[in-house]
N, C-alpha and C positions, 0 to 999 in steps of 0.2 A: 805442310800437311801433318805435322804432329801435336796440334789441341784436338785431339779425344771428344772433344763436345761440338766441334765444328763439323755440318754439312760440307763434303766435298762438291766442288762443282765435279760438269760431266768433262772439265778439261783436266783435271785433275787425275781422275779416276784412269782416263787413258792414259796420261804421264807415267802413270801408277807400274802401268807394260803388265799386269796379272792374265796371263796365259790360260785360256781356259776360261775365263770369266765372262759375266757381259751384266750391263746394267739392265733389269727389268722392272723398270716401275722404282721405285725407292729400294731397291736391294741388289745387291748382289748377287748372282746366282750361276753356279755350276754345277753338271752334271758329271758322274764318273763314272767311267765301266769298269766296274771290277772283274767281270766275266765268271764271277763263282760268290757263291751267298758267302761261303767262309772268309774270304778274302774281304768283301763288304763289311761283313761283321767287323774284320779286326780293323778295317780305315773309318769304321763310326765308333769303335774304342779310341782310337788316338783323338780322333778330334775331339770325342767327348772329354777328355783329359787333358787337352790343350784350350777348350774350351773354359773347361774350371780354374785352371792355372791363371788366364786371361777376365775370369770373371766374365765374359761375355760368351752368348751362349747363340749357335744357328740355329736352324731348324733344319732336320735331318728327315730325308727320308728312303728309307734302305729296301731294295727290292732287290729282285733276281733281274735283271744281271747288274744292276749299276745305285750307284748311290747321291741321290740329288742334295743339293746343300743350299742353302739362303741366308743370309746375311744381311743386317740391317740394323740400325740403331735405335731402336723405336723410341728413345727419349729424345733422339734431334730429328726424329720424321723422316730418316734417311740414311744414306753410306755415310761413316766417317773415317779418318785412321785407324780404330779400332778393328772394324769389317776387312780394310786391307791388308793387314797387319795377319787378322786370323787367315784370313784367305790366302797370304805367300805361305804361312804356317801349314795349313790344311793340303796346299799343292807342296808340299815339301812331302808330308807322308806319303800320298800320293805317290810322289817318283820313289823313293822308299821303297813303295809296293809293290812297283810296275804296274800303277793304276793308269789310264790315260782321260784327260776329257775329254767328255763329248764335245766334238765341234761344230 
């Protein structure tokens, strides 16, 4: 699971164990509660920042009370290492924050 250009299968991706997550279509996707817009704010600053470090970039999107994430590699059509990679990353800040996923 570490060539960056390869499509993960969906056995793969389970192996993977990313708590919180679930495949929707070609991406990745979780949702977090922050339970307060300040708190959102500063867990779509980290990822934005771990995002650029990584060169790979989700889609974010930040509301009152929770902040939804999507992942996906849109040069191979799909999840790769790259996506799980950001995503152990992203639920790291998360516990960090005392953010929880929705489940």
């Amino acid at each position: 699971m570490t060539d960056p250009q390869r499509k993960l299968s969906t056995a793969e991706l389970a192996e993977a164990g990313l708590s919180g997550w679930s495949l929707t279509g070609d991406a990745l996707t979780a949702t977090f509660r922050t339970r307060k817009f300040s708190t959102g704010l500063e867990f779509v600053n980290r990822i934005g920042a771990s995002a650029e470090e990584a060169n790979h970039h989700p889609d974010l999107t930040l509301t009152y009370p929770e902040v939804s994430v999507t992942l996906s590699s849109h040069d191979v059509g799909g999840v790769t290492s790259r996506d799980v990679d950001l995503a152990r990353t992203i639920s790291g800040h998360a516990s960090d924050l005392g953010v929880a996923a929705a489940e």
